[in-house]
C-alpha positions in Angstrom: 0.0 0.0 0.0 1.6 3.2 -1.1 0.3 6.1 1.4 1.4 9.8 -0.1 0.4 11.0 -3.6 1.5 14.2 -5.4 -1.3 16.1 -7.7 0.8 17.0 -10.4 -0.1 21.4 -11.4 -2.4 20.4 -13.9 -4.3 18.0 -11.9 -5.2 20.7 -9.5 -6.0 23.4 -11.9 -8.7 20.8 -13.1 -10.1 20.0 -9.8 -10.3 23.8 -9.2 -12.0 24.6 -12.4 -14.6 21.3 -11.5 -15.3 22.6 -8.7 -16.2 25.8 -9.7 -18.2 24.9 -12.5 -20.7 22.4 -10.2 -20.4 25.0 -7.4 -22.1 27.3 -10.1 -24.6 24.6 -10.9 -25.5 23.9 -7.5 -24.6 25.3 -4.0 -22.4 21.9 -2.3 -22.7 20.1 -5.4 -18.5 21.6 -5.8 -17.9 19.7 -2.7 -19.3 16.9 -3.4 -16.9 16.2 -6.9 -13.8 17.1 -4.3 -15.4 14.7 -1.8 -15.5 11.9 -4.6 -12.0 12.7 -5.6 -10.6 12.1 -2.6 -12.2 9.3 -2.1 -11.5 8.0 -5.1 -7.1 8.5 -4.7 -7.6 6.8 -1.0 -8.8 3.7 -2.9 -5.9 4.4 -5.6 -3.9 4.7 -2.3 -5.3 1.4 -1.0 -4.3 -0.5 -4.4 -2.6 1.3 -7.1 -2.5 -1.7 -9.2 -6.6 -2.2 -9.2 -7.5 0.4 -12.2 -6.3 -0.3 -15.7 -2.7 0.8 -17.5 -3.6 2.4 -20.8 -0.3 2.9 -21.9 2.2 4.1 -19.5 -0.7 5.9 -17.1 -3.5 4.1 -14.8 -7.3 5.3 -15.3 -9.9 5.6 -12.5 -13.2 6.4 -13.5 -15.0 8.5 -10.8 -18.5 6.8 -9.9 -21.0 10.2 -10.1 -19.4 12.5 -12.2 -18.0 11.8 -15.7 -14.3 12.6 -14.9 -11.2 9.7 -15.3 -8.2 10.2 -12.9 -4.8 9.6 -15.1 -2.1 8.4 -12.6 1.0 6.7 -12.2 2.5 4.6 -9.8 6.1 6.3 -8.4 8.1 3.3 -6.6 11.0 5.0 -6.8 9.8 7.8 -3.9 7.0 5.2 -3.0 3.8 7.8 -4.2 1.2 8.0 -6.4 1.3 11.3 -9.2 -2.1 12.4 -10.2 -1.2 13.7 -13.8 -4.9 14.6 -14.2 -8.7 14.5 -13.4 -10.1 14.7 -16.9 -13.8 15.3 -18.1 -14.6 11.8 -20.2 -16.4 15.0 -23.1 -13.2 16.6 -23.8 -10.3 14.6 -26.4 -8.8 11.9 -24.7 -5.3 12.9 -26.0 -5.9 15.7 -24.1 -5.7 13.3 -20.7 -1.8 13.6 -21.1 -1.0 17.3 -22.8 0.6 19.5 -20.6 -1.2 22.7 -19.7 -0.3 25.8 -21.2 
């Protein structure tokens, strides 16, 4: 079980702007995509290996809200990076761009 993650820049920028957008939508409905997210990397946390490798990257789907969480496994410092939490509408070869 690997306990620490890092969220890499543009992972959090995407969280942020998620949040804001359901926030808009709905007072507490902001909180409730962070709430998933978190939840979702303490089962990443729990066992990194469970979610499918598309490539070089691990994919968790998030359960209420159309977003995958692109990952990958860091045993050399023993952590998890969050490369991004990406809307399934947009381009999936978005998933790995950097941000600009």
């Amino acid at each position: 079980m690997i306990s620490t993650f890092l969220q890499l820049p543009k992972a959090q920028q995407e969280i942020l702007e998620a949040w804001e957008y359901y926030e808009d939508q709905q007072e507490g409905l902001g909180d409730r995509f962070k709430n998933e997210v978190r939840n979702k990397i303490s089962l990443i946390l729990s066992n990194p290996l469970h979610y499918p490798l598309k490539g070089k990257y691990h994919e968790a789907q998030t359960d209420d809200f159309p977003f995958v969480m692109v990952y990958k496994i860091d045993k050399r410092n023993d952590r998890i990076l969050i490369l991004s939490v990406f809307h399934t509408s947009r381009h999936p070869k978005r998933k790995y761009a950097k941000r600009r």
